[in-house]
C-alpha positions in Angstrom: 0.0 0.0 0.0 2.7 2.5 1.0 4.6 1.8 -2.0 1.6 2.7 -4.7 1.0 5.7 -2.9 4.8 6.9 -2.7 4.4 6.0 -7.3 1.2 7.8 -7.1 2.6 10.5 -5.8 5.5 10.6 -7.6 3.6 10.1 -11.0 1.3 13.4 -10.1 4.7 15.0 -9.1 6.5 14.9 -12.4 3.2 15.7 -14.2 2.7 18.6 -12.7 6.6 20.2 -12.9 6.2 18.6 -16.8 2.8 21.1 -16.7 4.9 23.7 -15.3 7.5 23.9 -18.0 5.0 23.7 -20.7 2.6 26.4 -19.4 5.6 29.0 -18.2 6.9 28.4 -22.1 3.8 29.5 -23.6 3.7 32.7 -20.9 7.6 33.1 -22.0 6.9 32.3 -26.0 4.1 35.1 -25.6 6.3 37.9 -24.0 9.8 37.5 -25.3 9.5 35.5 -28.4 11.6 32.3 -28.9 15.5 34.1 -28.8 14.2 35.6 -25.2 12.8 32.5 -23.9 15.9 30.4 -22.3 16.2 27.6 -20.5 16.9 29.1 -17.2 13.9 31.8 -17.5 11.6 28.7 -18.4 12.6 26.7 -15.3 13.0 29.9 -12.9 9.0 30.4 -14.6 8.3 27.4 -13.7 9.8 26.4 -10.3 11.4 23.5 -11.8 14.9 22.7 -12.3 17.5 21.9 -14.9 17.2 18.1 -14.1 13.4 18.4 -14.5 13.4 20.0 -17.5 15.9 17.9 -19.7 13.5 15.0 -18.0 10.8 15.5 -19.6 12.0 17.5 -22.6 15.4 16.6 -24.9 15.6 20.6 -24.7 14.3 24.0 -26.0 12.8 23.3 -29.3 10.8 20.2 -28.0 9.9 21.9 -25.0 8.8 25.1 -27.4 6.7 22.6 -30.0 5.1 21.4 -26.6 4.0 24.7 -25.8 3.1 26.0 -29.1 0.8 22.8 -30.1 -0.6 23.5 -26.9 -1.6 27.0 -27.4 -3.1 26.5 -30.9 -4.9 23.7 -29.7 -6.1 26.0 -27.3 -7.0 29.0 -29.3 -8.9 26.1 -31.9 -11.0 24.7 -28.8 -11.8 29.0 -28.3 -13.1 29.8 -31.8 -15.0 26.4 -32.1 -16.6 27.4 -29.3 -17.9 30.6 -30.6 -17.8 29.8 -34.1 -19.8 25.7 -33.3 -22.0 27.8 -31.6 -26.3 28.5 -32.3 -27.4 31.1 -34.7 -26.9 32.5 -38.4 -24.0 32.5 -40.0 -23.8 36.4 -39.3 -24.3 35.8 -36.1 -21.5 33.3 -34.7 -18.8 35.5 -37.1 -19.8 38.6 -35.3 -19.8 37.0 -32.0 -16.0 35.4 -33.1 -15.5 39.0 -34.3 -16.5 40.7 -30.4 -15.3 37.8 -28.4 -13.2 38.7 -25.6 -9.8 39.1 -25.9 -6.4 40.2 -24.3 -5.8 43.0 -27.5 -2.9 44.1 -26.2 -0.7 41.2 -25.2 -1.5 40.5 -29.2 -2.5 36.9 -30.6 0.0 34.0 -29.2 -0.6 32.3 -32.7 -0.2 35.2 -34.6 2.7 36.5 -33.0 4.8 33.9 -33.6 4.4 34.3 -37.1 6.5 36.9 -36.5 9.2 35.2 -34.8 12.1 34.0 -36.9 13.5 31.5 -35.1 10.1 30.2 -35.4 9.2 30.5 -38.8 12.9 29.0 -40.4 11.9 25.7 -38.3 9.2 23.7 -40.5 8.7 21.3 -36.8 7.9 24.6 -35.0 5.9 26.6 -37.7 3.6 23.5 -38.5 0.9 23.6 -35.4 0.8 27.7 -36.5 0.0 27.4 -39.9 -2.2 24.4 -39.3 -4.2 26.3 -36.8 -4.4 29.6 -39.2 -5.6 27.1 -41.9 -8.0 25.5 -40.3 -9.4 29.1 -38.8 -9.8 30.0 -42.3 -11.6 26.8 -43.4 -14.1 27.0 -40.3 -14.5 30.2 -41.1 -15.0 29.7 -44.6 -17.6 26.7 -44.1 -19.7 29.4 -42.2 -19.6 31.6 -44.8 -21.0 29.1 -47.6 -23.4 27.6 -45.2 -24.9 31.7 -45.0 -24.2 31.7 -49.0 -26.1 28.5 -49.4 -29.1 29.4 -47.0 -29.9 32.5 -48.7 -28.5 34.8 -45.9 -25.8 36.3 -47.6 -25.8 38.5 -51.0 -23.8 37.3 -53.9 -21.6 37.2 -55.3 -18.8 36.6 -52.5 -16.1 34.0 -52.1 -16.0 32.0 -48.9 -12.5 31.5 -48.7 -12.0 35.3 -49.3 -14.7 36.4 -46.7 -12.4 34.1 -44.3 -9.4 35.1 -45.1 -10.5 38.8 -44.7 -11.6 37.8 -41.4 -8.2 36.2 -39.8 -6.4 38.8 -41.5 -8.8 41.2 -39.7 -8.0 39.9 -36.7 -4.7 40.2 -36.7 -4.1 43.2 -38.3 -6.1 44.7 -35.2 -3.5 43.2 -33.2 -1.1 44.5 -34.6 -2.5 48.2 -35.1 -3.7 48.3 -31.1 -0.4 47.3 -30.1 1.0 50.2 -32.3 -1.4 52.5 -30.7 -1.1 51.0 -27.4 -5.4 50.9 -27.1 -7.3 48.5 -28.2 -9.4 51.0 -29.6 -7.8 50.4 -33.2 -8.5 46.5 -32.7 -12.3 47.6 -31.9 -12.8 50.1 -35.3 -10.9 47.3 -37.8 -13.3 44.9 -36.0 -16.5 47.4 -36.0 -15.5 48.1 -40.2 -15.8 44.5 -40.9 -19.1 43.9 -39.7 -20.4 47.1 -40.9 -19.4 45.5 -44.8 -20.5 42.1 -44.4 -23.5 43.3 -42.7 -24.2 44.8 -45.9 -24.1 41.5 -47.8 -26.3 40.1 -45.2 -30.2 40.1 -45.8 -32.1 41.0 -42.9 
């Protein structure tokens, strides 16, 4: 008996400092980018140390893939939730449009699109551009379904609508971060609507 509990507890034990590390490099990946995310600021981050780290992890870049799978899986389960969501096609767009988010701090998907150490490795740009793809297929399967009901005005192209959308989105980012208010975020996002509203029969 004492010995399953001392494996139990050793089990829960490494996976929460395996948690640790991957959640603290996702904060890190966020704030610094991949050249400002070291070892030592992932395990300080963490509370873990160096022997924990390179236990679970051969070392950066797997620990990095770890994290970045994890935060487009994340930011996937997010829009499906908005975008799988009741109502017209209009609708859950607009409400993916005005969901809640941390303008400022910027997209942790998009950003890294803008990291270079990130975007030369094909292992560590895959889970981004498979999550940006598949925003802009969900997206564009919503559009169609409003083309195909009747609710939308042709002609328009789904995939374009889509990709207008993402690019949208992160082009909001990008401005409210210039700006430092997310009130530039807020008018891209406001300009959108206000032109696919038009398309949109009432």
């Amino acid at each position: 008996m004492t010995t399953r509990t001392s494996t139990s507890a050793a089990a829960g034990t490494t996976a929460s400092a395996s948690e640790r590390l991957v959640e603290a490099t996702r904060e890190l990946l966020w704030e610094r980018g991949y050249v400002g995310t070291s070892p030592k600021a992932i395990q300080q981050a963490a509370g873990a140390g160096q022997g924990s780290m390179y236990h679970h992890f051969t070392g950066k870049p797997d620990l990095a893939l770890a994290a970045i799978r994890r935060t487009a899986d994340e930011l996937r389960a997010g829009a499906e939730r908005v975008l799988g969501g009741p109502g017209s096609a209009y609708a859950r767009i607009e409400a993916y449009l005005l969901r809640e988010r941390d303008v400022l701090r910027g997209c942790p998907v998009g950003r890294l699109t803008m990291d270079p150490d990130v975007v030369v490795s094909d292992e560590l740009r895959a889970p981004v551009d498979e999550t940006l793809h598949w925003l802009r297929g969900r997206l564009a399967g919503i559009v169609q379904e409003g083309l195909d009901d009747g609710e939308f005005e042709g002609p328009l192209s789904a995939e374009e609508i889509a990709s207008t959308v993402v690019a949208t989105v992160q082009g909001g980012y990008v401005l409210a971060r210039a700006s430092g208010s997310p009130a530039a975020f807020d008018t891209a996002v406001r300009g959108l609507l206000a032109l696919l509203s038009a398309r949109t029969r009432h």
